[in-house]
C-alpha positions in Angstrom: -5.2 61.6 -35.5 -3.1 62.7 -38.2 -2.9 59.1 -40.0 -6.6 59.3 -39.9 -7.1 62.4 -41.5 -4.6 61.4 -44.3 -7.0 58.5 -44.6 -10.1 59.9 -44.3 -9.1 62.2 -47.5 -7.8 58.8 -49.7 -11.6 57.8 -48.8 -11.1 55.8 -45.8 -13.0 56.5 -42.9 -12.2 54.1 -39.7 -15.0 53.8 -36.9 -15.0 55.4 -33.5 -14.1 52.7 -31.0 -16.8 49.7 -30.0 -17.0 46.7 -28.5 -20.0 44.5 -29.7 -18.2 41.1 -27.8 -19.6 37.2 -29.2 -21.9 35.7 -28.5 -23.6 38.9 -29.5 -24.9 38.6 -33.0 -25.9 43.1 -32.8 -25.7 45.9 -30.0 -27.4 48.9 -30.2 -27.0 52.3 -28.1 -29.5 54.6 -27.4 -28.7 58.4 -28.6 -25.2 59.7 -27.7 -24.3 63.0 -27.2 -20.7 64.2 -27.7 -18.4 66.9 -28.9 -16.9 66.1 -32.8 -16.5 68.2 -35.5 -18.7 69.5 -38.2 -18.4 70.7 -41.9 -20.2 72.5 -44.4 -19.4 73.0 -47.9 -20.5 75.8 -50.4 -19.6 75.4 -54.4 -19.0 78.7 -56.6 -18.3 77.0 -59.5 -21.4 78.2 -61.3 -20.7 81.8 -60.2 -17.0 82.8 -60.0 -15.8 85.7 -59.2 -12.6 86.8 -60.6 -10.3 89.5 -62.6 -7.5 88.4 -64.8 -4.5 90.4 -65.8 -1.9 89.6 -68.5 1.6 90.4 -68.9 2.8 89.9 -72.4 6.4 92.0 -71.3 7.8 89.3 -69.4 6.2 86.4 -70.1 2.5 85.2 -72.0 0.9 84.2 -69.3 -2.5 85.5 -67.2 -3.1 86.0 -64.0 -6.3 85.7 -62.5 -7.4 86.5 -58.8 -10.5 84.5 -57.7 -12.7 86.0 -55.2 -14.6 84.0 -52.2 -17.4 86.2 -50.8 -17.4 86.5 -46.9 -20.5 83.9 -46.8 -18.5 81.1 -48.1 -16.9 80.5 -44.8 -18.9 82.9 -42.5 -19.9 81.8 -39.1 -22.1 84.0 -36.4 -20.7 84.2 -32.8 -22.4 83.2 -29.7 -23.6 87.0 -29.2 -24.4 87.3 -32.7 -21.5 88.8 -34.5 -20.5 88.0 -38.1 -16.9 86.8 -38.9 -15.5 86.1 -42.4 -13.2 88.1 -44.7 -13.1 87.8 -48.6 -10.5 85.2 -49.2 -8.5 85.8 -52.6 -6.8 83.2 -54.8 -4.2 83.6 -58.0 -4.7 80.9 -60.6 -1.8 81.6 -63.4 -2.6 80.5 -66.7 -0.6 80.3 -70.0 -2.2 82.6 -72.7 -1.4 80.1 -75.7 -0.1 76.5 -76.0 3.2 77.2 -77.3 6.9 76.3 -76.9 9.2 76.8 -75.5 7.0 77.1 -72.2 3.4 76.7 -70.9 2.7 77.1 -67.5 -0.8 76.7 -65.6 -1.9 75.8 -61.8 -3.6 72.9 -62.4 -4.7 73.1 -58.9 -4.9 75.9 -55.5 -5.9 76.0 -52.0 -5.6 78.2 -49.6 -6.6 77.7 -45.6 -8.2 80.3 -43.1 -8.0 79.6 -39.0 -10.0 81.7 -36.6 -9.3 81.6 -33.0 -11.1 84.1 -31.1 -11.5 84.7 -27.3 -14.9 83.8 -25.1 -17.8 83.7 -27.2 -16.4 83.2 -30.4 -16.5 80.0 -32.8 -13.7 77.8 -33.8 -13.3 77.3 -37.1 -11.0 76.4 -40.3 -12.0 77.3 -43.9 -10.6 75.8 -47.0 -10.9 77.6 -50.4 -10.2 75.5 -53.2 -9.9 75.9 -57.0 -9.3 73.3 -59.6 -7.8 73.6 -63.0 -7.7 71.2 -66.2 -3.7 70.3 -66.8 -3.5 71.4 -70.0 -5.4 74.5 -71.3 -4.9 77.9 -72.7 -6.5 81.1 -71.1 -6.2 82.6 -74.6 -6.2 86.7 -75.5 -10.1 86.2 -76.0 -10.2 84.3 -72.7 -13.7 83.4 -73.8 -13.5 80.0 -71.6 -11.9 79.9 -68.2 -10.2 76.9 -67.5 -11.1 76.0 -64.1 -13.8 73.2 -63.4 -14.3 74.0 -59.6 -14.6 76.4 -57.3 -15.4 75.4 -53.9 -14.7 75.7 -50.2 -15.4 73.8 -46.7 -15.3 75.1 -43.4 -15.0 72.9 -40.2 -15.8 73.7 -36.7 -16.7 72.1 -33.0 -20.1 71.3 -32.3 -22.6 68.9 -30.1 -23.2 65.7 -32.4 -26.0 63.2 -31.0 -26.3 59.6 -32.5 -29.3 57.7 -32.8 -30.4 54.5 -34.0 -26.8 53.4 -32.9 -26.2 49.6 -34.4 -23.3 47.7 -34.4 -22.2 43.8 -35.1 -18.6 42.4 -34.0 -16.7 43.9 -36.8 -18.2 47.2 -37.5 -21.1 50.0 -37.2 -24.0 49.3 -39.1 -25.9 52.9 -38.5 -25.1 55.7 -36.5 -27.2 58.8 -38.0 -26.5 62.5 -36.5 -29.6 63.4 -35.3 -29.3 66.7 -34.7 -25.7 68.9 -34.2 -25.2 72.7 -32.8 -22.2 74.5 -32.6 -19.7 74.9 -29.7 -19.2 78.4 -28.8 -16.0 79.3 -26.3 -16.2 80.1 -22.9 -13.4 81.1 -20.3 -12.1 78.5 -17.8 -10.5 80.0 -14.8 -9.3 77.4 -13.0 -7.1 75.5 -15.7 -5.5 78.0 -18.5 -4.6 75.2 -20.6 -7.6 73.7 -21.5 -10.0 75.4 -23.6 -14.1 74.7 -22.7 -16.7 74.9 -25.1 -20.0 75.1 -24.5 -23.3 74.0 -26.4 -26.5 76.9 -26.3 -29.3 74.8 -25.7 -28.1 72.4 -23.4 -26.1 74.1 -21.5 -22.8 71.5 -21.2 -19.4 71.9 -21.3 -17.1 70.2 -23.2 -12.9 70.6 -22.0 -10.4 69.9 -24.7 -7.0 70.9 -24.0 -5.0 73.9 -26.1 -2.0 71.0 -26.6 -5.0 68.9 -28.4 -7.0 71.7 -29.7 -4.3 73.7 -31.9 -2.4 70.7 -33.7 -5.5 69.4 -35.2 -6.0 72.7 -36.9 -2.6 73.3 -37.4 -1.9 70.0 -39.2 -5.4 70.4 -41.2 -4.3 73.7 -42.5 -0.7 72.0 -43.4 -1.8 69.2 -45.5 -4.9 71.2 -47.1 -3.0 74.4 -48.5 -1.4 73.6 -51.3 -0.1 74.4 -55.0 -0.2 71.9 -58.4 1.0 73.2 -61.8 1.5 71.8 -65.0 4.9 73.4 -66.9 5.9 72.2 -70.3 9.2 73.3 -71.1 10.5 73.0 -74.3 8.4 70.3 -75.0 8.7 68.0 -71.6 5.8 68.0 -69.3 6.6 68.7 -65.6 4.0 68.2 -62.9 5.1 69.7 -59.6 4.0 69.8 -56.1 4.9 72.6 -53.7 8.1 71.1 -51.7 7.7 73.3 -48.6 3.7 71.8 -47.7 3.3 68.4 -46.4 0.3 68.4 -49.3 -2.3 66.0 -50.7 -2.8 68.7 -53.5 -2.6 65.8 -56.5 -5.4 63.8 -54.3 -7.3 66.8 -54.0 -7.5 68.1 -57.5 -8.7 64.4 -58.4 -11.0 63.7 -55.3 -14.5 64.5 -54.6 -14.1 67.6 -52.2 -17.7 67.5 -50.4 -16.7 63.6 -49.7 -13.6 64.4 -48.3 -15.2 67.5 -46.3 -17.7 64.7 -44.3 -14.9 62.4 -44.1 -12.4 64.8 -42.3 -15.3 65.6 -40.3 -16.3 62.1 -39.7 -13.1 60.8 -38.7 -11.8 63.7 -36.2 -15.4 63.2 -34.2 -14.8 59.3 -34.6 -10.9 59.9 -32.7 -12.6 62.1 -30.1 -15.2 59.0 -29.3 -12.1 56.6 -28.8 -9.6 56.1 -26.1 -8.5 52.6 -27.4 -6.9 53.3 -31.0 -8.2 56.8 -30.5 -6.3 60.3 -29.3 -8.7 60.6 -26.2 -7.9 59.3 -23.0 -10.4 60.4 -21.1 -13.3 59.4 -23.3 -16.4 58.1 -21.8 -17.6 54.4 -23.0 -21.4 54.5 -23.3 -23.4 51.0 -22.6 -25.5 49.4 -24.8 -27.5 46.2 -25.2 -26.1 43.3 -27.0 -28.4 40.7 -29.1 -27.6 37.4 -29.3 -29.5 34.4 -31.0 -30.8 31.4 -28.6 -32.6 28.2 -29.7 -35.6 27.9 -28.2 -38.6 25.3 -29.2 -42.0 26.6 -29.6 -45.1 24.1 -28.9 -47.9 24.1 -31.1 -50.1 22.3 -29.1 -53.2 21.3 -31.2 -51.0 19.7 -33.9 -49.6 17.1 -31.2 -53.1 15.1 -31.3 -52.0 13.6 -34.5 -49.1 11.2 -33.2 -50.4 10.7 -30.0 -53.3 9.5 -31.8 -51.4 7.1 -33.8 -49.7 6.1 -31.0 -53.1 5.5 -29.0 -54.2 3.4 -31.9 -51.2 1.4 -32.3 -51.2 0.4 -28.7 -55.1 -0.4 -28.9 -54.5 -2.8 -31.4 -51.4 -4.2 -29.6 -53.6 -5.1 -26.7 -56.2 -7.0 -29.2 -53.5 -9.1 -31.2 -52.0 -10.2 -28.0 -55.7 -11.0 -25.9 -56.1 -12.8 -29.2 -53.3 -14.9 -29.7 -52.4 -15.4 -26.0 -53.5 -19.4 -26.3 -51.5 -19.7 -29.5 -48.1 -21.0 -30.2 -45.4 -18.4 -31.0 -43.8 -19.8 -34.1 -43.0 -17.0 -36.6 -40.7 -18.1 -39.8 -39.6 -20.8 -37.8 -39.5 -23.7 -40.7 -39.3 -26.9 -37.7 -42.9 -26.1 -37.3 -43.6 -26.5 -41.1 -41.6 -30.0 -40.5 -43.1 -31.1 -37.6 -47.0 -30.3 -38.2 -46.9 -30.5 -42.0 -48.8 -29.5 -45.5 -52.5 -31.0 -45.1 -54.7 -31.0 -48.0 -52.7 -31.3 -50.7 -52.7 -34.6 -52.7 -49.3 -36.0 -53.8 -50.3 -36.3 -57.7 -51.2 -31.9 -57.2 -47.6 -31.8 -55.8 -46.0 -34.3 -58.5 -48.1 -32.2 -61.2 -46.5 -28.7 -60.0 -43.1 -30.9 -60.2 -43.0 -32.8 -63.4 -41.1 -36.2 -62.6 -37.5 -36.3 -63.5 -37.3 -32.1 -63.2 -34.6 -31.7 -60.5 -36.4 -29.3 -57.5 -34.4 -26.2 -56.9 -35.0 -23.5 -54.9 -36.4 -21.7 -57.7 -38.6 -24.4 -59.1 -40.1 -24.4 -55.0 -40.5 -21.3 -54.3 -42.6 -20.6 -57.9 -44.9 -23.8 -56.4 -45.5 -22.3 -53.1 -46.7 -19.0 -54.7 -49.8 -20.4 -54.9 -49.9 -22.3 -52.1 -51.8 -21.1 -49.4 -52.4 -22.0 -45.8 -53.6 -21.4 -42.2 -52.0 -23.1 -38.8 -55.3 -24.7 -37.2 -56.5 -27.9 -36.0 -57.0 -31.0 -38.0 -60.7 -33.2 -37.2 -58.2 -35.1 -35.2 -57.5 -31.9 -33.1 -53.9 -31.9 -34.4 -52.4 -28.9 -35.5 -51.9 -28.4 -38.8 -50.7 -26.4 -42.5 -54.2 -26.9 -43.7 -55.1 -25.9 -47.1 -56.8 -22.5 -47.6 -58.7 -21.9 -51.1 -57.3 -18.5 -52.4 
């Protein structure tokens, strides 16, 4: 869980687990219905509140305490009661650019956890401000040097899925079609295991207070953090907090309402897996998996064609052969142009083709027998014979 969430705010979110096995080219689920976590993420930046103090006595800097309003992270209970506190954050800036030292928080967060008994919501607020790295607050302090104000809260709720479609590798869609809230509820029979229930449907979801806490205790660990900028007699210094296992750097560069979905995303996503996921107990949901067959299909109709050719061809088989079954099979075969002979050709027409003294070659026959033509039939003697044809 905790890799995931460190990857889930670098950008990369990793999908619940599936199996979409070959041959199957897609599988798709009908809606799913399960506990995840939800987010939702208010920006101030247009309308800060804040006071700033200086103290020129010890040191030129400015101090400014940032105000979030109860309704940035406000969530009603099951019975209807309204939870959320103002949450205030001190920026420090440097009231000119000036050796020997300038000082500013580049970047601030600040976490809030609320864990209340039956009835009550579960939820984790993060109030964030970002700062430029170098900037002076000034004594007009005409322009404020902070380019965000934001903050996300996360909480249980019902998810369901639909339109759930999936190839071998990875989820195509999945959107949330609807979500609600998870309110908690006392369970009797098991003290460690905290239920939640969801309003409308009525069903109860168990998670266990060894699974439920270190989620939001780690989130509130690597959120909450500090990032300043200190230039100190001319060398630039940026720092991290040492004592928070913090992303803060990631965070004052990063797209916060990206990374809000994503944590969001990626915890539901754990809570969907048993294999590669932190829930054992998961259950698998079946689906239906596509796969592509060859198949043939028979246009009918446009099967006339060869079997009319081949009608035709066989018709006219039958004719040749009822034709020519009384005559002599003899094809190319040149011992029946030996043995029956040329009739009607005179020898001076031959000689003429031929002068005398021209040596026959192949070539000099075959250019006379061009124009030669002939049919096999019978002579006035009733011999078989090459007998001249006109052309």
């Amino acid at each position: 869980m905790q890799a995931s969430i460190v990857n889930a705010i670098m950008g990369s979110v990793a999908p619940p687990a599936f199996s979409c096995p070959a041959p199957a080219s897609e599988c798709r689920w009908n809606n799913v219905t399960t506990l995840g976590m939800c987010s939702e993420f208010r920006n101030f930046t247009e309308s800060p509140r804040f006071n700033c103090t200086e103290d020129w006595e010890t040191e030129p800097f400015f101090k400014c305490d940032f105000l979030f309003p109860p309704s940035s992270h406000t969530r009603t209970d099951r019975d209807g009661d309204v939870r959320g506190e103002e949450v205030n954050i001190t920026m420090t800036f440097s009231a000119e650019l000036v050796p020997p030292e300038v000082q500013n928080t580049m970047y601030k967060s600040t976490t809030d956890y609320f864990f209340g008994g039956t009835g009550s919501a579960n939820l984790m607020s993060l109030f964030l401000i970002k700062g430029v790295e170098v900037a002076s607050l000034g004594e007009t302090r005409d322009a404020l040097p902070v380019t965000e104000l934001v903050a996300s809260t996360w909480f249980w709720c019902e998810k369901t899925y639909e339109e759930i479609v999936a190839n071998q590798t990875h989820i195509i869609s999945a959107k949330v079609d609807r979500w609600e809230q998870v309110f908690r509820v006392e369970n009797g029979s098991d003290p460690y295991t905290r239920d939640n229930l969801a309003n409308s449907r009525g069903k109860i979801y168990g998670m266990r207070n060894d699974s439920n806490n270190p989620i939001w205790t780690y989130l509130r660990a690597v959120l909450a953090g500090e990032l300043l900028h200190q230039t100190v007699r001319g060398v630039r210094n940026t720092a991290l907090d040492p004592l928070n296992v913090s992303l803060a750097y990631y965070l004052w560069r990063g797209n916060i309402s990206q990374i809000t979905e994503n944590i969001a995303q990626v915890v539901t996503d754990q809570l969907r897996s048993n294999e590669g996921g932190d829930n054992n107990n998961v259950t698998m949901v079946r689906g239906k998996a596509v796969y592509e067959e060859r198949f043939y299909v028979m246009n009918w109709p446009w099967i006339i064609w060869p079997l009319a050719e081949i009608l035709m061809v066989i018709v006219l088989l039958v004719i040749t052969m009822a034709q020519t079954r009384n005559q002599p099979l003899l094809k190319t075969s040149v011992a029946a142009l030996l043995f029956h002979g040329l009739d009607g050709w005179r020898r001076q027409d031959l000689d003429a083709w031929i002068p005398k003294g021209k040596l026959e070659n192949m070539e000099s026959l075959d250019k006379v027998t061009e124009n030669m033509a002939a049919r096999f039939q019978e002579d006035d003697g009733g011999v078989l014979r090459f007998r001249r044809v006109n052309p």
